[in-house]
C-alpha positions in Angstrom: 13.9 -4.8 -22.2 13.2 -7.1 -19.6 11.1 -10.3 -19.5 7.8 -9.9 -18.8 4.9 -12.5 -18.0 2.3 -12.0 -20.8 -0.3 -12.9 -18.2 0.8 -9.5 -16.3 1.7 -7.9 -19.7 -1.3 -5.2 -19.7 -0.8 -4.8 -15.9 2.6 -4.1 -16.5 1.9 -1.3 -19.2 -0.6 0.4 -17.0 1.4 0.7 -13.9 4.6 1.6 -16.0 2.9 4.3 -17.5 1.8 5.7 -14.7 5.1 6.0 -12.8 7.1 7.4 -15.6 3.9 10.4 -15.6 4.1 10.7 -11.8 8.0 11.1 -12.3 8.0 13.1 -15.8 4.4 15.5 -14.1 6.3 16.4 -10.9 8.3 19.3 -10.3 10.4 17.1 -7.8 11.4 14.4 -10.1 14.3 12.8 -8.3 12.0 12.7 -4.8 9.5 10.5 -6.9 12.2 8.5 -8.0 12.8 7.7 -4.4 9.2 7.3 -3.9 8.4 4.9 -6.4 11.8 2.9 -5.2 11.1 2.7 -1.8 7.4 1.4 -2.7 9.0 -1.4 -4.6 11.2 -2.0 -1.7 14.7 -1.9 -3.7 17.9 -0.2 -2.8 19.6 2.2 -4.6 22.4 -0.7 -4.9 19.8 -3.5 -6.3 18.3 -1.1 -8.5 21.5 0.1 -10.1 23.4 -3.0 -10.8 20.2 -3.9 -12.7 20.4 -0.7 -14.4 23.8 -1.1 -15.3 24.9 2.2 -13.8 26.5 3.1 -10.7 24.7 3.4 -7.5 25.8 6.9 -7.2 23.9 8.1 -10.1 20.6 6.9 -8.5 21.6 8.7 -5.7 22.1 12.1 -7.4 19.0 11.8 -9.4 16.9 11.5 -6.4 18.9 13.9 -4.0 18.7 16.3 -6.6 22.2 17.1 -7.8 21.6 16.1 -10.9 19.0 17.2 -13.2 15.9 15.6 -14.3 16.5 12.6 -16.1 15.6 12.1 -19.9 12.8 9.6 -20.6 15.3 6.6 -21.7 16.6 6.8 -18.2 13.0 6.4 -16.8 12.2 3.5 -18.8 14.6 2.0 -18.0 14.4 3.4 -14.4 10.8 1.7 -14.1 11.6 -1.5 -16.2 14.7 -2.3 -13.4 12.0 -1.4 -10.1 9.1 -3.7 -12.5 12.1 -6.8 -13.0 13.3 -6.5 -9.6 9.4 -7.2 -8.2 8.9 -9.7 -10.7 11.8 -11.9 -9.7 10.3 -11.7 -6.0 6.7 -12.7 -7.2 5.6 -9.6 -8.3 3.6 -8.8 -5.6 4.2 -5.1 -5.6 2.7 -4.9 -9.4 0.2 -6.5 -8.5 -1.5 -4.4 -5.9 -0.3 -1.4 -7.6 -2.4 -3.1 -10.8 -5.6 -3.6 -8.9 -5.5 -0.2 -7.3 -4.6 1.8 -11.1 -7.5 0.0 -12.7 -9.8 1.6 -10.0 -11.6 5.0 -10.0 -9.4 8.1 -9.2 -11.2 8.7 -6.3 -10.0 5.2 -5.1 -6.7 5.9 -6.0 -6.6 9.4 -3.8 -8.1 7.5 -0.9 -5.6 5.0 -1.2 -2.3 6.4 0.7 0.1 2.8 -0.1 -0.5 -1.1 -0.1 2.2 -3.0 0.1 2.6 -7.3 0.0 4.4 -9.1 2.6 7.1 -11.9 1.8 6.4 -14.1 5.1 3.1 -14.2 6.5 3.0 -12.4 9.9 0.7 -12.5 12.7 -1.9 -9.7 14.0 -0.3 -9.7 17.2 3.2 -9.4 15.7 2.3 -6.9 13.0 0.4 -4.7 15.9 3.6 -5.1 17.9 5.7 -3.3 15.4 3.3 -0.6 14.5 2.5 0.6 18.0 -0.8 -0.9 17.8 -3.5 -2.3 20.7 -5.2 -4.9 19.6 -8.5 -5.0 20.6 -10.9 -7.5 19.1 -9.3 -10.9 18.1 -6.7 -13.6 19.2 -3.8 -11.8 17.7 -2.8 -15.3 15.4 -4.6 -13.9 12.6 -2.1 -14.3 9.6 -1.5 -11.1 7.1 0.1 -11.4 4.3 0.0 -7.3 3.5 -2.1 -4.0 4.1 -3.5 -1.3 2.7 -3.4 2.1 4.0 -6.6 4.3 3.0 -7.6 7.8 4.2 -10.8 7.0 6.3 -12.4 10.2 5.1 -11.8 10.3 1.5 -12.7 6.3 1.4 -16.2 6.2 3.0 -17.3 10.0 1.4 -15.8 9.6 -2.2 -15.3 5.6 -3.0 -18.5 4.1 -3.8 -18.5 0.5 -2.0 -18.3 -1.7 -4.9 -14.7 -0.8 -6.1 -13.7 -1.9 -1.6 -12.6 -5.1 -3.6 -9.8 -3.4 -4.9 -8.5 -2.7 -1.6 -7.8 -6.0 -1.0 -5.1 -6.3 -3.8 -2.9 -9.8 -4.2 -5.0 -11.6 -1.4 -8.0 -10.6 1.9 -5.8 -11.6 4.5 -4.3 -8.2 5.3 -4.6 -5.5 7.8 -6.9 -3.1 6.3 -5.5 0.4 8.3 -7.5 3.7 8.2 -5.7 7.1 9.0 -7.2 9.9 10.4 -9.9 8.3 12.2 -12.4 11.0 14.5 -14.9 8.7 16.0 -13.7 5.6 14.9 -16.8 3.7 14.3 -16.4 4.6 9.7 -13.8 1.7 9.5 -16.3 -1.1 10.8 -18.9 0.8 8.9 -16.7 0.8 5.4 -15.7 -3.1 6.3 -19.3 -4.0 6.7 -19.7 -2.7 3.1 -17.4 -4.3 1.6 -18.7 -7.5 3.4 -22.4 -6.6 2.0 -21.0 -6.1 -1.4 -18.4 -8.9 -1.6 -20.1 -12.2 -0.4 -18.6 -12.1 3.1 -15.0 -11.1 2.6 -13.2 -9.3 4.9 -9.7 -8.1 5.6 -7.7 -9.9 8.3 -7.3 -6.7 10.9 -8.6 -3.6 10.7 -6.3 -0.9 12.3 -7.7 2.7 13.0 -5.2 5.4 13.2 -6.6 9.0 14.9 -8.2 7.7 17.5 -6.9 7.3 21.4 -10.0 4.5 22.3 -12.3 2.9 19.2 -16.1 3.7 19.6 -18.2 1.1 21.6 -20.2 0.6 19.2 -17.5 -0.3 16.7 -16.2 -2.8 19.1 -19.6 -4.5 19.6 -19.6 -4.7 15.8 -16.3 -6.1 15.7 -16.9 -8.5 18.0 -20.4 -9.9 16.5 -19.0 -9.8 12.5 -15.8 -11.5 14.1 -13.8 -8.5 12.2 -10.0 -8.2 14.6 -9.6 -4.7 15.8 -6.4 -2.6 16.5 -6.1 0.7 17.6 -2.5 2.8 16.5 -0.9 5.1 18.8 0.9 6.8 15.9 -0.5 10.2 15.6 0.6 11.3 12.2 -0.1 9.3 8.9 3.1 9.7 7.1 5.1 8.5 10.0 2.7 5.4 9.9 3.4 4.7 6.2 7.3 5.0 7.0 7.3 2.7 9.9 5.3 -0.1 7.3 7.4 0.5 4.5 10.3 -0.9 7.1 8.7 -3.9 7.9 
């Protein structure tokens, strides 16, 4: 087994677990194999020559050519993704911790959250995403983001567990999909802010919406909370354009 920091030992269980279920629970196996991989950011070719097997066999597990794997092959499947993230600062487990010891509902709402390596700037970030910025100077540094299903987030996710979407650090782009009005981000933000001392996330991105509501702005503009605006009309091609970044 690999070496694990005892501080993170208990994060590392829970998060472990849960990805051998997700694999073991679906009746596409091999596609949450490539999930999972992808969400640690690790290539078939890493991820096998920590393995110890050849890159093809990931490959045929997750296209589907070969059958489901046998639990010692997830273990160790997991273990490889877990060492690979630890060895970049474990940023990945991290996030993924904060958001598993949340309420389910939290965990619905949540659609992925993701650390960066290098700091990047709003402006930058907005840039790459098809975003407009709207409120702020566009130097705001992020260091990661959250994505979160407006909807499910303000209905379902009572404001006190908003902490958790902040994962490793508060200086990421906080990005809500399927937006309507698009004045419930600022409203969620605000919440967390009540709730949280003052804290807020670094850029707030709405996704749904062709023009943010007025009133949204104004609040952005008095709270001092950096506003984007994404182009991007469908949520999965969002999360596929980050998870390239």
């Amino acid at each position: 087994m690999a070496y694990v920091n005892p501080m993170s030992f208990e994060a590392w269980k829970e998060v472990a677990a849960r990805i051998v279920g997700d694999i073991v629970l679906s009746t596409t196996p091999g596609k949450i194999m490539r999930k999972w991989r992808e969400h640690f950011r690790v290539t078939q070719t890493e991820l096998s020559e920590v393995m110890g097997v050849s890159s093809s066999v990931i490959s045929d597990y997750e296209s589907g050519r070969r059958r489901s794997p046998g639990t010692k092959f997830l273990k160790k499947f997991v273990i490889s993704l877990i060492e690979i993230d630890e060895r970049r600062g474990g940023h990945t487990l991290r996030s993924l911790s904060s958001l598993m010891l949340g309420s389910l509902k939290l965990q619905e709402a949540v659609l992925d959250m993701r650390e960066f390596d290098e700091p990047m700037e709003s402006k930058e970030f907005c840039d790459k995403i098809n975003a407009e910025l709207i409120v702020g100077t566009g130097r705001e540094l992020l260091l990661g983001y959250t994505v979160v299903d407006s909807m499910k987030l303000v209905v379902d996710v009572p404001a006190i567990e908003y902490i958790r979407l902040y994962g490793a650090t508060t200086q990421r782009a906080a990005i809500f999909t399927g937006v309507t009005l698009g004045r419930s981000p600022i409203i969620a933000v605000k919440a967390m802010q009540a709730g949280m001392g003052g804290l807020r996330p670094a850029l707030v991105v709405m996704q749904g919406v062709s023009k943010p509501d007025k009133l949204a702005v104004l609040i952005a503009q008095k709270e001092g909370i950096p506003l984007a605006i994404c182009g991007i009309g469908d949520a999965s091609e969002l999360i596929h354009m980050l998870r390239s970044l």
